[in-house]
N, C-alpha and C positions, 0 to 999 in steps of 0.2 A: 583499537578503534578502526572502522572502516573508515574510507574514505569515499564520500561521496560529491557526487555533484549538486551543484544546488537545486537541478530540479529532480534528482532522484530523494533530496531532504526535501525538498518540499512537496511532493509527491507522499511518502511514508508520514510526513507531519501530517496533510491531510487526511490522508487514509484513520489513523491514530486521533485525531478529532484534538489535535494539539494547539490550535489556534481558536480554542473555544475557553471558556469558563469553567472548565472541565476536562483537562486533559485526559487522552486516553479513555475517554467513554464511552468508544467505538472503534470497531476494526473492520472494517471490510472497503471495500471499492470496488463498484460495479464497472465495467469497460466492454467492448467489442473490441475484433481486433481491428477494425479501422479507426477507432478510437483513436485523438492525436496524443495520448499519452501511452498510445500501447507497446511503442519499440522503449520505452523508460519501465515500464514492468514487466517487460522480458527482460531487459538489464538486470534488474532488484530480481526476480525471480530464479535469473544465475547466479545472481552472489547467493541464496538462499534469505536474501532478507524478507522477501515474501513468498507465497506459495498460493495456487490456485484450489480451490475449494470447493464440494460440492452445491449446486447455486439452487438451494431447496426452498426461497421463497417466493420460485414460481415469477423473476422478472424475465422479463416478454423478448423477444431476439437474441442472438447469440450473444449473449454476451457471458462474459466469467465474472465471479466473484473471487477478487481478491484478499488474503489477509496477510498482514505482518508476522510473521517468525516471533519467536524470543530474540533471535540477532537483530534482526530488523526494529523491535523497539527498543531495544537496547542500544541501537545506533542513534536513536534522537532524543531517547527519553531525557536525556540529563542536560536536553536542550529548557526543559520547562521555565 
């Protein structure tokens, strides 16, 4: 089990659409890197729980699009 902080879990819970009626019915997170959660997804990005992706739906500014790993949902999935 990884150990995380509560907002690197609550960060990959949002990301994972885990707080919805529907867990897990999305993956991604848009950010820049001035974004206030962007030194929390370089974190997650070094343990490998998420990884950065090519951002092919054309959103506007630098920004990355984010997804969860298989570790990375595996680290909160069995929070449902």
């Amino acid at each position: 089990m990884t150990d995380l902080t509560p907002q690197q879990r609550e960060l990959l819970r949002h990301m994972l659409g885990m707080g919805s009626s529907s867990p897990g019915y999305r993956n991604h997170f848009v950010a820049s890197d001035t974004h206030k959660d962007a030194p929390t997804l370089l974190e997650l990005e070094r343990m490998g729980l998420i990884e950065v992706v090519p951002n092919r739906a054309g959103w506007i500014g630098r920004t990355r699009l984010y997804r969860a790993t298989s570790a990375g949902r595996a680290a909160v999935m069995d929070e449902t």
